[in-house]
C-alpha positions as CSV (number, residue, x, y, z in Angstrom):
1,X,61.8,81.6,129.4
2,X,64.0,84.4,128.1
3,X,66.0,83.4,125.0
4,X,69.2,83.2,125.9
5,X,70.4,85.3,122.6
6,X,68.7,88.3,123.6
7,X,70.6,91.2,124.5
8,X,70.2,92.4,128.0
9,X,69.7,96.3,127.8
10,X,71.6,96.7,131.5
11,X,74.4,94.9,130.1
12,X,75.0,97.0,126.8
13,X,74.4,100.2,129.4
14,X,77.6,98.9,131.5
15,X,79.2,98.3,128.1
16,X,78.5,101.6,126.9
17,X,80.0,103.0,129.5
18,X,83.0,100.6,130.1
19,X,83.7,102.0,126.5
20,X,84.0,105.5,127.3
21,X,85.7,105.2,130.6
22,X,89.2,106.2,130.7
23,X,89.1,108.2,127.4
24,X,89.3,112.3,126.9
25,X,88.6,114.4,123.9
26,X,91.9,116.5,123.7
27,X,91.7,119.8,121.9
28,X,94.0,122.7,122.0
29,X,94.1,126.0,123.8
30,X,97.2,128.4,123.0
31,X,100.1,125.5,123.0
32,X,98.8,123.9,125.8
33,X,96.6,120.3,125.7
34,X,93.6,119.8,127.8
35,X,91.3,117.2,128.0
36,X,87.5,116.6,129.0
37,X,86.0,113.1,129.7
38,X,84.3,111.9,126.4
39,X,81.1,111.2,128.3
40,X,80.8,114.7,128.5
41,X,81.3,115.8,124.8
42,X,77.8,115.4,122.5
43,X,79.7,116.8,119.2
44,X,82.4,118.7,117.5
45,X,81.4,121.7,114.9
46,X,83.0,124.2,113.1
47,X,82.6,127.6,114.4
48,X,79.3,129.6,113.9
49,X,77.7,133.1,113.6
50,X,77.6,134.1,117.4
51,X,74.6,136.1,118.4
52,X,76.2,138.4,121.4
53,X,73.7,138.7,124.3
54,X,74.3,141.8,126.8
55,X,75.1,140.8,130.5
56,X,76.9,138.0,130.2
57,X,79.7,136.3,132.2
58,X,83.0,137.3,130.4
59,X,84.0,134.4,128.8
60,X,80.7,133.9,127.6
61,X,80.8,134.9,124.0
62,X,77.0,134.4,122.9
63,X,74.7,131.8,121.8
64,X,74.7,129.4,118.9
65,X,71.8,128.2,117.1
66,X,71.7,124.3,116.8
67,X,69.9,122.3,114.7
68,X,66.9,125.2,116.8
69,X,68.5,124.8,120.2
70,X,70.0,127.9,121.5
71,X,73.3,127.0,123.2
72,X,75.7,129.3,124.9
73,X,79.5,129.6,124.1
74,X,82.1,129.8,125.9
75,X,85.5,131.1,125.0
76,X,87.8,129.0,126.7
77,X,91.2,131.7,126.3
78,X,89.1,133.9,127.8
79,X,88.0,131.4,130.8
80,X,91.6,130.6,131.2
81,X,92.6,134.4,131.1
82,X,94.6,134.0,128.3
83,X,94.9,136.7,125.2
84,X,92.5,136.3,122.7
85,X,93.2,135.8,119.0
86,X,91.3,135.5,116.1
87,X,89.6,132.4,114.9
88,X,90.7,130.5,112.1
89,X,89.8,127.5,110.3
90,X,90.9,125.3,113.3
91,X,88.7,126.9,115.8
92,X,86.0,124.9,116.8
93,X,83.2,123.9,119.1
94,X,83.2,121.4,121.4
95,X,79.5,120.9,122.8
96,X,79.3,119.3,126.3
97,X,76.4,118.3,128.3
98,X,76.1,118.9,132.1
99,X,73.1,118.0,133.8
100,X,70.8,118.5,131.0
101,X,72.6,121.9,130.0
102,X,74.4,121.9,126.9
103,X,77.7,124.7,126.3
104,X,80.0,125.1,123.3
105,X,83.6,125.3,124.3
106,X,85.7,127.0,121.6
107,X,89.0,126.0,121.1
108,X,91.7,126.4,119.3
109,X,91.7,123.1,117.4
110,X,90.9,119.3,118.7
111,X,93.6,116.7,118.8
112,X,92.5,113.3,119.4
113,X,90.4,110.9,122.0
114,X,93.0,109.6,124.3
115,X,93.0,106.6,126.4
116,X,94.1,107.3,130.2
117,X,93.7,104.7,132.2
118,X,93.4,106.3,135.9
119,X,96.7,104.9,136.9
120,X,98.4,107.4,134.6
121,X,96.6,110.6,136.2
122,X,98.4,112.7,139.1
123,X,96.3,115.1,141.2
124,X,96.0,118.6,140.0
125,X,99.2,120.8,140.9
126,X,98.2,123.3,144.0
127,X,98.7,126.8,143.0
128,X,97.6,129.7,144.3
129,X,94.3,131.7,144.6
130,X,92.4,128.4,143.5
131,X,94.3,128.4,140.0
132,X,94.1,124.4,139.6
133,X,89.9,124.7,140.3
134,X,88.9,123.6,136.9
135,X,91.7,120.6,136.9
136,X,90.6,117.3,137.6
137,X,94.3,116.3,137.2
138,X,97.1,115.9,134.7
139,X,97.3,112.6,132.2
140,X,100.3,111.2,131.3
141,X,100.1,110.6,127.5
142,X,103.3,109.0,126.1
143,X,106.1,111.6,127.0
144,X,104.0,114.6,127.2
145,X,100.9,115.3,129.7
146,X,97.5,116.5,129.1
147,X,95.7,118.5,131.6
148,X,92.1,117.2,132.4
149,X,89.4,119.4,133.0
150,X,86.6,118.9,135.8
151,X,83.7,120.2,133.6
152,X,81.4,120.7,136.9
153,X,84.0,123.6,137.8
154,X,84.4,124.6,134.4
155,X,81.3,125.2,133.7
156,X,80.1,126.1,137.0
157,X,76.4,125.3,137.3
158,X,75.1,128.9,138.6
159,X,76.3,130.2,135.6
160,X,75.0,127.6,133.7
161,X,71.2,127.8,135.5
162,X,71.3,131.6,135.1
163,X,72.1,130.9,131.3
164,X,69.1,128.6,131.0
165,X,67.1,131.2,132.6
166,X,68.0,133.9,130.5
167,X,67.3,131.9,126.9
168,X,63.7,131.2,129.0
């Protein structure tokens, strides 16, 4: 018989993931706030020496060393088409994990893990020419809104597999 002060492992599972549901790492690009699921996000780090690599995808900056793996960056002003400035102390790294594939976002500078509950998420504005693609929808945070990011666009997993093939 199973002592009954054991911890089951399926139930700390669910709890691990009933804790992360509903929040977003916020960070900043230009003066707008955007969010990705924290589930996504393995760490934070300051900015690193980039090693360029020829034949990229635009916004694709270069790779990172980390702790020996090699992870591609991603400038996310350049994803989002918008001019680039210079990094500065602020600038930073978000690393996310996608099926096994880790990518560092830069951004301008990270805010805070929000909470937002579903209930307080409206479906992603439609624009033209697919412009809302990488939008899982807009948080309402208090009296201002936060745009969430669908990571599987974002990231888009050809790119991603061609990545891992080139650092092969």
């Amino acid at each position: 018989m199973a002592d009954e002060t054991t911890p089951n492992p399926a139930v700390n599972t669910q709890e691990d993931d009933d804790s992360q549901r509903d929040k977003y790492l916020t960070f900043l690009v230009d003066t707008e706030e955007y969010g990705i699921a924290i589930n996504f996000v393995t760490e934070i780090i300051g900015l690193q020496k980039i090693t360029e690599i020829p034949n990229l995808p635009e916004s694709i900056m270069g790779v990172i060393n980390l702790r020996g793996k090699i992870v591609p960056v991603m400038d996310m002003r350049s994803r989002f088409k918008m001019p680039a400035r210079e990094y500065d102390s602020r600038t930073c790294v978000v690393v996310v994990t996608l099926n096994a594939n880790t990518v560092g976002l830069i951004v301008d500078r990270v805010s805070e893990v929000h909470n937002i509950p579903a209930e307080h998420i409206e479906p992603p504005p439609r624009t033209a020419k697919g412009g809302s693609r990488y939008i899982q929808g807009v948080g309402k945070v208090g009296d201002h809104v936060t745009i969430l990011l669908e990571v599987n666009a974002l990231l888009n997993q050809e790119k991603l597999d061609a990545l891992a093939d080139k650092g092969n």
